[in-house]
Residue frames as qw, qx, qy, qz and C-alpha x, y, z in Angstrom:
[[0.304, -0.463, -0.696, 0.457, 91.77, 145.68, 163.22],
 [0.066, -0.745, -0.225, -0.625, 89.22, 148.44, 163.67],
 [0.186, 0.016, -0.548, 0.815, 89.04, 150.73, 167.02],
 [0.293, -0.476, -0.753, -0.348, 85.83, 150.27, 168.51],
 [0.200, 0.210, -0.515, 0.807, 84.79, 153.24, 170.82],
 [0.711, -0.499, 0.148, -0.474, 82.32, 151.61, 172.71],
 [0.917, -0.372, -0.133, 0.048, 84.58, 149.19, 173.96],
 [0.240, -0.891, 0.381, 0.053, 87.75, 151.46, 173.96],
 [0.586, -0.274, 0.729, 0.225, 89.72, 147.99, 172.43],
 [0.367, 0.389, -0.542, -0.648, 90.72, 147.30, 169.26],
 [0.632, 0.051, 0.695, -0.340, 89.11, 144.00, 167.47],
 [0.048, 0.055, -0.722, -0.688, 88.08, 142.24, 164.12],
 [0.453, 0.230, -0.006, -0.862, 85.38, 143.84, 162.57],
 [0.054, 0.128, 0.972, 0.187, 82.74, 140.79, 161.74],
 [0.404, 0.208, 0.147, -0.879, 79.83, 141.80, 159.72],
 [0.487, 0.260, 0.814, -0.183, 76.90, 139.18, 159.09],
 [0.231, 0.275, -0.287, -0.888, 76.40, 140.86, 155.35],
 [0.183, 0.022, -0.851, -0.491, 74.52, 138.30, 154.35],
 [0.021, -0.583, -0.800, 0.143, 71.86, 137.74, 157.01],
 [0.046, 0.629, 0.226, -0.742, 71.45, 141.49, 156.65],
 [0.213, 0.144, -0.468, -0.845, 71.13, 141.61, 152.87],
 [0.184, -0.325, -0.905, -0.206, 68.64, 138.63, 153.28],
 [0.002, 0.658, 0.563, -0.500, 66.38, 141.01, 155.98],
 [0.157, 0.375, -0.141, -0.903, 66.79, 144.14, 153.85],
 [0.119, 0.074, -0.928, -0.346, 65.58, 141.47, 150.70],
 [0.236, -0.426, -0.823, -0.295, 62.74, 140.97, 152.39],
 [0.237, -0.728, -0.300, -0.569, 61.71, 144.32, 153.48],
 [0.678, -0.592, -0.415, 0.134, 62.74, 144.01, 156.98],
 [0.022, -0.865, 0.284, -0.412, 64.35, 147.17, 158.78],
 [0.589, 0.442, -0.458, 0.497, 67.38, 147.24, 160.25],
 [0.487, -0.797, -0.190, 0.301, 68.02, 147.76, 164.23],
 [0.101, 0.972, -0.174, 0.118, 70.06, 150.94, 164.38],
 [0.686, -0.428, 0.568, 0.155, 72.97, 148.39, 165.71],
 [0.726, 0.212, 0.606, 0.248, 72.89, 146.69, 162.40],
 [0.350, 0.909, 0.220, 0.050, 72.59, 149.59, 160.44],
 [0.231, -0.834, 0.497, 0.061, 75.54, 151.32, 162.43],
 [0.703, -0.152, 0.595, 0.358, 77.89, 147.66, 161.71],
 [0.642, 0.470, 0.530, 0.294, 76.95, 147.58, 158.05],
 [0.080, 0.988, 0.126, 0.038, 77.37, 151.26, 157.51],
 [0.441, -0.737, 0.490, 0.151, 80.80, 151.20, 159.32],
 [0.629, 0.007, 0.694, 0.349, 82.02, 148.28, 156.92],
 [0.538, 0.677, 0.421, 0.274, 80.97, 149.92, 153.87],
 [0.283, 0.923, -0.011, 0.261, 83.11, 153.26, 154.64],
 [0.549, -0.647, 0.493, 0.191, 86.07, 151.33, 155.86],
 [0.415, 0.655, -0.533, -0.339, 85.99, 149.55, 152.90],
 [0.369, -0.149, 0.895, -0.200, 85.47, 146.66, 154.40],
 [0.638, 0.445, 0.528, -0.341, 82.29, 145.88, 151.64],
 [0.452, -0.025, 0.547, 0.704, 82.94, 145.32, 147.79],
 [0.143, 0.192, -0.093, -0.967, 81.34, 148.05, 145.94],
 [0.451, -0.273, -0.765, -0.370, 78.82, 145.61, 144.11],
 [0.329, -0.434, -0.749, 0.378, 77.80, 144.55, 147.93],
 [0.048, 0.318, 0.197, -0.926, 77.44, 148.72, 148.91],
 [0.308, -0.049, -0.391, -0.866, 75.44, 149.25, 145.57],
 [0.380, -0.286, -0.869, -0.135, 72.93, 146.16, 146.70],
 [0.336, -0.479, -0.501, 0.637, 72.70, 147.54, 150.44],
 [0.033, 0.393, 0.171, -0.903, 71.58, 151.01, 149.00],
 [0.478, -0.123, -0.561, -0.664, 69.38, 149.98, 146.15],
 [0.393, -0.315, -0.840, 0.202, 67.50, 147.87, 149.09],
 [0.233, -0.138, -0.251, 0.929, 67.66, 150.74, 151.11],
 [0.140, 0.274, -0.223, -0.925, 66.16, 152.97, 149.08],
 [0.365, -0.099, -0.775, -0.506, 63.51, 150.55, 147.68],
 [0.440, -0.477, -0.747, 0.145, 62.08, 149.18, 150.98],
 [0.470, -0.850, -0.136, -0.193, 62.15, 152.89, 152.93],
 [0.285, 0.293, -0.590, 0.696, 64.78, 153.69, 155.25],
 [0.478, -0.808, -0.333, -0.085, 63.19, 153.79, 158.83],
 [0.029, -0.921, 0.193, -0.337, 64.62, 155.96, 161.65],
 [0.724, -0.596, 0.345, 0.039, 66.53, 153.53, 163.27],
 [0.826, 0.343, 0.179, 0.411, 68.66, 152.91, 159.92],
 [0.322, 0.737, -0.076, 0.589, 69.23, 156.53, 158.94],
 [0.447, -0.857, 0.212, -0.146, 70.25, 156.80, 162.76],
 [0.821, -0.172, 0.290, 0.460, 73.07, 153.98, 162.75],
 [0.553, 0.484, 0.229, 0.639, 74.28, 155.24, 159.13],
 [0.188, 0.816, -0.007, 0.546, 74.56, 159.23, 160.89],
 [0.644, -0.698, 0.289, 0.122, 76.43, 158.12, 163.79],
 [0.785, 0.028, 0.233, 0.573, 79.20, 156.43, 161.32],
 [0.490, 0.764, 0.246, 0.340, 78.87, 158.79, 159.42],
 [0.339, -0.891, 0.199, -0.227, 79.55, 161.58, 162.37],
 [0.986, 0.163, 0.005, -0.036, 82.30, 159.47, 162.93],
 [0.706, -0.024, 0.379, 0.598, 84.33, 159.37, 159.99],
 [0.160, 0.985, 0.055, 0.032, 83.90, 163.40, 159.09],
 [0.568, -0.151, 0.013, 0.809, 86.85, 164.98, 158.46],
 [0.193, -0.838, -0.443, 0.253, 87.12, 168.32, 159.61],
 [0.577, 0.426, 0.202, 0.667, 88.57, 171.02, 157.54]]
């Protein structure tokens, strides 16, 4: 179970990886929702590394837009640890 703090409750984390590799796949940008799920599942460890490498060779091929690299720097901001 992950702790989800927009809804203050805990829950199981359910990420559609597939319809989202199929949109990346064909060039299609992420909503910053989707971006933020997938992002979150890949640095819980919830994604198998193969799956992570796909999801950033996509990435990186089609463009990031600003509503990706905004999901992915909210997880990110996150899951900082602060030294």
């Amino acid at each position: 179970m992950h702790q989800d703090p927009r809804l203050g409750e805990e829950y199981a984390r359910i990420v559609d990886t597939p319809s989202l590799l199929s949109k990346l796949i064909s060039s299609r940008s992420l909503t910053q929702d989707e971006s933020y799920e997938l992002f979150t599942a890949m640095l819980t460890g919830d994604l198998a590394e193969p799956v992570i490498a796909a999801v950033l060779s996509l990435l990186a091929a089609k463009g990031p837009v600003v509503d990706e690299l905004a999901g992915a720097a909210r997880v990110m901001r996150e899951h900082v640890a602060l030294v």
